[in-house]
C-alpha positions, -999 to +999 in steps of 0.1 A: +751+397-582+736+366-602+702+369-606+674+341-610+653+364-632+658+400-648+627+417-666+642+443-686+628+477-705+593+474-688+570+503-680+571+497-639+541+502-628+549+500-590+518+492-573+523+524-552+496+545-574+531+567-580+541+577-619+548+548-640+590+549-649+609+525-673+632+498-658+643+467-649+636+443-622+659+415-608+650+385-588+665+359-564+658+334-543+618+345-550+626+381-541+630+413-556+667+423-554+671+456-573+652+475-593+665+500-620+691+495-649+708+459-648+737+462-672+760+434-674+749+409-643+742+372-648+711+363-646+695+323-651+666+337-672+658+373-692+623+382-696+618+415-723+592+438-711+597+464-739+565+483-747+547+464-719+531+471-684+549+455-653+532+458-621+526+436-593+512+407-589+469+409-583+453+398-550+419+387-548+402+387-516+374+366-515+376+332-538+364+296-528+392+275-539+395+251-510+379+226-532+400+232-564+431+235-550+429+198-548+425+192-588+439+227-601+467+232-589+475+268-615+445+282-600+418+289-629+407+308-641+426+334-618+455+329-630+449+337-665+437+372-654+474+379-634+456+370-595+487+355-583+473+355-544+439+347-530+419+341-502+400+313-498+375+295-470+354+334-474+316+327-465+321+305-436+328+278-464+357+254-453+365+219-457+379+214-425+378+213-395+359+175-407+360+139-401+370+122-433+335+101-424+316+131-421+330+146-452+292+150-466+279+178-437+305+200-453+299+191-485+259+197-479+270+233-472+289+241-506+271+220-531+242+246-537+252+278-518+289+277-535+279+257-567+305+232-563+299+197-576+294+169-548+309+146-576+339+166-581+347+167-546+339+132-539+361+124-566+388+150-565+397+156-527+415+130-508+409+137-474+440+137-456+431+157-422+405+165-393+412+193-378+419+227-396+461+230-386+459+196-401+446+207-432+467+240-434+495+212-433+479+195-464+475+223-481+510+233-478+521+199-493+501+206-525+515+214-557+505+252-562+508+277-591+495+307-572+496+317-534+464+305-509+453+322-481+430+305-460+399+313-431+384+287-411+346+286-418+319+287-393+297+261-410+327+237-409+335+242-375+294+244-365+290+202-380+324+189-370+310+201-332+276+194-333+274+170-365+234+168-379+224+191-351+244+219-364+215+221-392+186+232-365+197+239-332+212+262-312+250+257-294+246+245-259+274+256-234+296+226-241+291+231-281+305+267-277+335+257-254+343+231-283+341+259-311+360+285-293+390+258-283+391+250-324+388+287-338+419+293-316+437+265-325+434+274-364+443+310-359+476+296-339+481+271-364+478+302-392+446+308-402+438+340-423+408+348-398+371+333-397+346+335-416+305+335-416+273+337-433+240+346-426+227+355-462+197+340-471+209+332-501+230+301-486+209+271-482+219+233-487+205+213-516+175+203-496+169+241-491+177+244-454+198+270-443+235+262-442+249+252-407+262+290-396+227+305-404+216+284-370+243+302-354+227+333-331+246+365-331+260+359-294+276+328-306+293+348-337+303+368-312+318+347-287+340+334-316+352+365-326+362+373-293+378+344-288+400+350-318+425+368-306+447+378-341+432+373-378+407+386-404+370+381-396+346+382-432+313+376-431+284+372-460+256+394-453+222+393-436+201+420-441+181+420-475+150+436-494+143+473-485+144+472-447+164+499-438+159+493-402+173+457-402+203+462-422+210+497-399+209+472-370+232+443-385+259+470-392+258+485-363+261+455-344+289+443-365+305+479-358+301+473-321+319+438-322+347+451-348+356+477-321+352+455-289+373+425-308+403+445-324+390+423-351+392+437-388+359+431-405+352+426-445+325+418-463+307+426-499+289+455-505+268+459-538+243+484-552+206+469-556+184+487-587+156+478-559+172+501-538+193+525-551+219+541-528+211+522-495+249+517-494+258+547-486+244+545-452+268+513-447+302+536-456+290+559-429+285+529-403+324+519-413+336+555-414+323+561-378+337+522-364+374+532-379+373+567-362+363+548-331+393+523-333+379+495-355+385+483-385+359+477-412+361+475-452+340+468-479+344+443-510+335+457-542+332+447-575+342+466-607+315+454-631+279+439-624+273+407-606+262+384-636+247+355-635+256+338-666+227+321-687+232+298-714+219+260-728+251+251-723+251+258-687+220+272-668+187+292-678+159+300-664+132+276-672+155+245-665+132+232-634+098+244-656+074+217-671+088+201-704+121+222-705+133+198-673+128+173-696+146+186-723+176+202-702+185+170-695+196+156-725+227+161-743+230+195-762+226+178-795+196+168-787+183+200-774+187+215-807+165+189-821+138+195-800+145+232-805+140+230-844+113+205-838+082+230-848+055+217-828+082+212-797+093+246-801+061+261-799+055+246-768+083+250-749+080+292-760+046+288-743+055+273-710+083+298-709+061+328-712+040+319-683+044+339-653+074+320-625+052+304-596+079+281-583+100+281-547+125+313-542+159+314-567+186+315-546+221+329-548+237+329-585+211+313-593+188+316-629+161+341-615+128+338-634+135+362-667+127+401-666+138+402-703+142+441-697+172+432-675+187+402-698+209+412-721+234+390-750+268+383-746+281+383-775+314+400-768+332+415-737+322+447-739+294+450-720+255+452-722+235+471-746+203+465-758+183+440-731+165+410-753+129+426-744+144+454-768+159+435-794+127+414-797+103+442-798+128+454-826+121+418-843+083+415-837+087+387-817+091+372-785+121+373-757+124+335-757+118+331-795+146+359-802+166+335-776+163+297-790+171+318-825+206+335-811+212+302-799+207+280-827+228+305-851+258+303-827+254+263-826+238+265-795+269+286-776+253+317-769+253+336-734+228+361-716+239+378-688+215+383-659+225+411-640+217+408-599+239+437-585+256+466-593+230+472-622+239+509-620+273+513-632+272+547-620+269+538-583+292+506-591+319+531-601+312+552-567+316+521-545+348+516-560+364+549-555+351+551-521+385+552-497+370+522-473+366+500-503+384+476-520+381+460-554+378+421-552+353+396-546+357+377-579+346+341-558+370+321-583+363+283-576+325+286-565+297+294-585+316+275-614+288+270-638+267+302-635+289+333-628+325+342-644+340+369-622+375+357-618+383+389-647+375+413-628+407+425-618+415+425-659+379+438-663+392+471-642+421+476-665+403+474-699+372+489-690+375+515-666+410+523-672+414+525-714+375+526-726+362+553-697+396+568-681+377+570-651+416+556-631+447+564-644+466+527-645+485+536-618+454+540-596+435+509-608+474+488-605+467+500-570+437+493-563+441+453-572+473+450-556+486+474-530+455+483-515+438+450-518+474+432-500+476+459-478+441+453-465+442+415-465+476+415-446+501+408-473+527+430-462+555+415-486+534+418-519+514+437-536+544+465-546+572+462-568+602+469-543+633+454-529+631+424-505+593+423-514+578+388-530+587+386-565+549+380-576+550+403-609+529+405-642+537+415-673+510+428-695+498+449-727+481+478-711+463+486-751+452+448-753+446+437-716+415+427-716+394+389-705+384+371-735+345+355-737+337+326-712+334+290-724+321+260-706+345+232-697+339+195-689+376+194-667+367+192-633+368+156-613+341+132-624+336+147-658+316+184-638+314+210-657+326+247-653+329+281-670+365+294-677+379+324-690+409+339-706+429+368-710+442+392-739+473+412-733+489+388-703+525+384-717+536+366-681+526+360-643+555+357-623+551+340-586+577+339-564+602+348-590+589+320-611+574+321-643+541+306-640+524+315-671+541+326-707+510+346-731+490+327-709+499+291-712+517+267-683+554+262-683+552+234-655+564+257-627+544+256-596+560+283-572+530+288-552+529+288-514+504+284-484+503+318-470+501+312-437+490+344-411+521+351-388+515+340-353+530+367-328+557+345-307 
């Protein structure tokens, strides 16, 4: 046989969680073909593996790159951390089904919630569709690096049916006939599933509620019943320290998961303000699966971070004096930051106690310097900067505007929201109803940098705490997460499967420091992140990235949920 591609003397790391074996693979026609000792064939391209990992391609469940996709098309910064499938649209967050003339409801429901730049969109999307098969069509006709998975969002469906009213009212009969004809027209058409949110957290830019917070529970329910095949994931509602309302949401949820058929996803974090209220979720998902549903939780393998930084987004950026400052260029910020007399007044206002509106989502909270911490490398926190300034004499904010002037004003914080405890964080991931993704690549592009933590798993947990063998964690971020998400032809290294494969340095592996960008449409700005140790990503038997850098190929595809004939 004549192969397309042979990667030869690799450690194969099969994606089964089996031991790790030294081979080679060969590809055609975007397919694995045979796996073992190729001696002799002739093969279009050789790729040496010797002395590196090669595993399968890793799957990320929950991203929000309906928007990006339309500007870039390699997938950042996923793709630099080996993700070589995703699913988008999670959150209830779509860009269709929409009017091109009604492009701005949608758009009122990422902007703030998703932290995705009206600008860029108006500039960088060309609308070419209405409904959502029509827009599964465009997105197959785009030029892709990486495989997309896509759901149909609620708060897209809720203003194409009701338009303004989908903001503050309630569906009447006819609005609910309309919404249950479209949800079943994009799962025919291929839809991953449908997705929802009812977090708090998601408001527009005016600070209403997004359009699928309106929704009531019956008519969630009466979509998801009307479904028929597909994925349902949903952004949670219960928050704070009520026990008794999050017991109820789950178990509702439970109830519809095993009167649907539907499999249900979501996030699931640990809270320092209260520890260990997860657990009671696991035991609402164990009992729905030994009932005959299906239910899984998202996980995440680090903390949730907001990221802080002049650069970006800090804390005091809507405060008295430091709005006026924020808004210059970063030049002049250091000016007025080695300005004495300004200096001492903007330490001042930023020591006053927060009495502004409620920080939602990724958000800058108001500081609790005990729980910010430098970034100064990937390594992870260590001292907070109440400690380091109490080591220094001085204040949190002083210690800050002095970090950041010796770094020429490029200095992070990270602002940790979730998954605090790295204890518990480490328990939700080894928990067998789990599943490690929920990096939400393409939103929150300016205040959290999650797409690494796939790469994160492997450096961290895996060489620095040996709390996974790589053959579980390889699992974990490819086999389990495909398996779950319905990717039956990827995720494992074996013949006839997709020939998505990366080729990595399992001693040097590892996502390099953050750093702000100015590359989206209409000059927005974005964080974006690198990796150490990725020798290739491979997409449908296509080199897609060589140590990390482009070669031009695009080999992505639209993965579309198969419709049963």
């Amino acid at each position: 046989m004549a192969f397309d591609l042979v990667v030869r003397n690799g450690m194969i790391v099969d994606g089964s969680g089996l031991p790790r074996f030294r081979g080679d693979i060969g590809v055609k026609d975007g397919r694995i073909v045979e796996i073992g000792r190729i001696n002799g064939a002739a093969t279009r391209e050789t790729m040496d593996a010797e002395g590196r990992v090669v595993a399968p391609g890793f799957v990320d469940g929950h991203t929000h790159m309906d928007a990006q996709i339309f500007w870039d098309p390699i997938g950042t910064s996923s793709c630099f951390q080996g993700v070589t499938s995703v699913v988008m649209g999670n959150c209830g967050f779509t860009l269709a089904p929409c009017r091109e003339s009604e492009a701005d409801l949608v758009i009122r429901n990422l902007e703030r919630a998703e932290d995705i730049s009206r600008a860029a969109m108006k500039a960088g999307i060309k609308w070419r569709w209405e409904t959502f098969p029509e827009f599964l069509d465009v997105l197959e006709s785009l030029p892709k690096g990486i495989n997309y998975a896509g759901y149909m969002g609620h708060c897209a469906l809720r203003t194409y049916v009701m338009g303004e009213r989908a903001f503050t009212d309630v569906a009447t009969e006819d609005d609910l006939k309309a919404m249950v004809h479209h949800t079943r027209e994009s799962i025919a058409a291929g839809a991953h599933g449908f997705s929802t949110t009812r977090s708090a957290s998601h408001e527009t830019s005016d600070d209403r509620p997004v359009a699928s917070r309106l929704a009531t529970w019956e008519e969630f329910e009466t979509l998801v019943k009307a479904m028929g095949a597909g994925m349902v994931e949903i952004a949670g509602e219960p928050r704070g320290a009520d026990g008794h309302k999050a017991r109820k949401y789950y178990e509702d949820m439970s109830r519809l998961a095993i009167e649907s058929g539907r499999p249900f996803t979501f996030g699931l974090f640990s809270r320092r303000t209260n520890p260990g209220s997860w657990r009671t979720t696991f035991d609402i998902i164990e009992r729905t699966c030994r009932q005959g549903g299906r239910m899984f939780a998202q996980v995440h393998s680090r903390a949730l971070n907001v990221l802080l930084s002049f650069e970006t987004q800090l804390p005091f950026d809507k405060w008295d004096m430091w709005r006026d400052m924020r808004k210059l260029p970063l030049a002049e910020q250091k000016k007025w930051l080695l300005d004495a007399d300004k200096r001492r007044q903007l330490v001042e206002i930023a020591s006053k106690p927060y009495e502004g509106p409620q920080v939602r989502g990724a958000e800058a909270r108001p500081p609790e310097w005990d729980w910010i911490f430098p970034m100064t490398d990937m390594k992870g926190r260590d001292k907070s900067m109440a400690d380091l300034a109490r080591q220094k004499n001085t204040h949190p904010v002083e210690l800050m505007i002095d970090m950041a002037l010796e770094r020429d004003m490029k200095f992070f914080m990270i602002q940790p929201i979730a998954n605090e405890n790295q204890v518990e964080a480490l328990e939700l991931m080894k928990h067998p109803r789990s599943v490690v993704t929920f990096s939400d690549s393409g939103a929150h592009v300016s205040q959290i940098m999650d797409s690494s933590l796939q790469t994160h798993l492997l450096s961290h947990w895996v060489r620095e705490k040996q709390a996974f063998t790589l053959e579980e964690a390889v699992k974990m971020i490819t086999c389990d997460t495909a398996t779950q998400f319905g990717f039956h032809d990827r995720g494992l290294l074996r013949e006839g499967m997709a020939a998505d494969i990366v080729v990595f340095d399992a001693d040097t592996i590892g996502a390099r420091m953050p750093e702000v960008v100015n590359d989206l449409p209409a000059g927005a700005k974005r964080l974006r992140q690198k990796c150490d140790g990725m020798h290739a990503t491979i997409v449908n038997g296509q080199v897609l990235l060589r140590d990390n850098e482009p070669t031009g190929n695009l080999p992505g595809r639209l993965l579309r949920r198969k419709v049963s004939s």
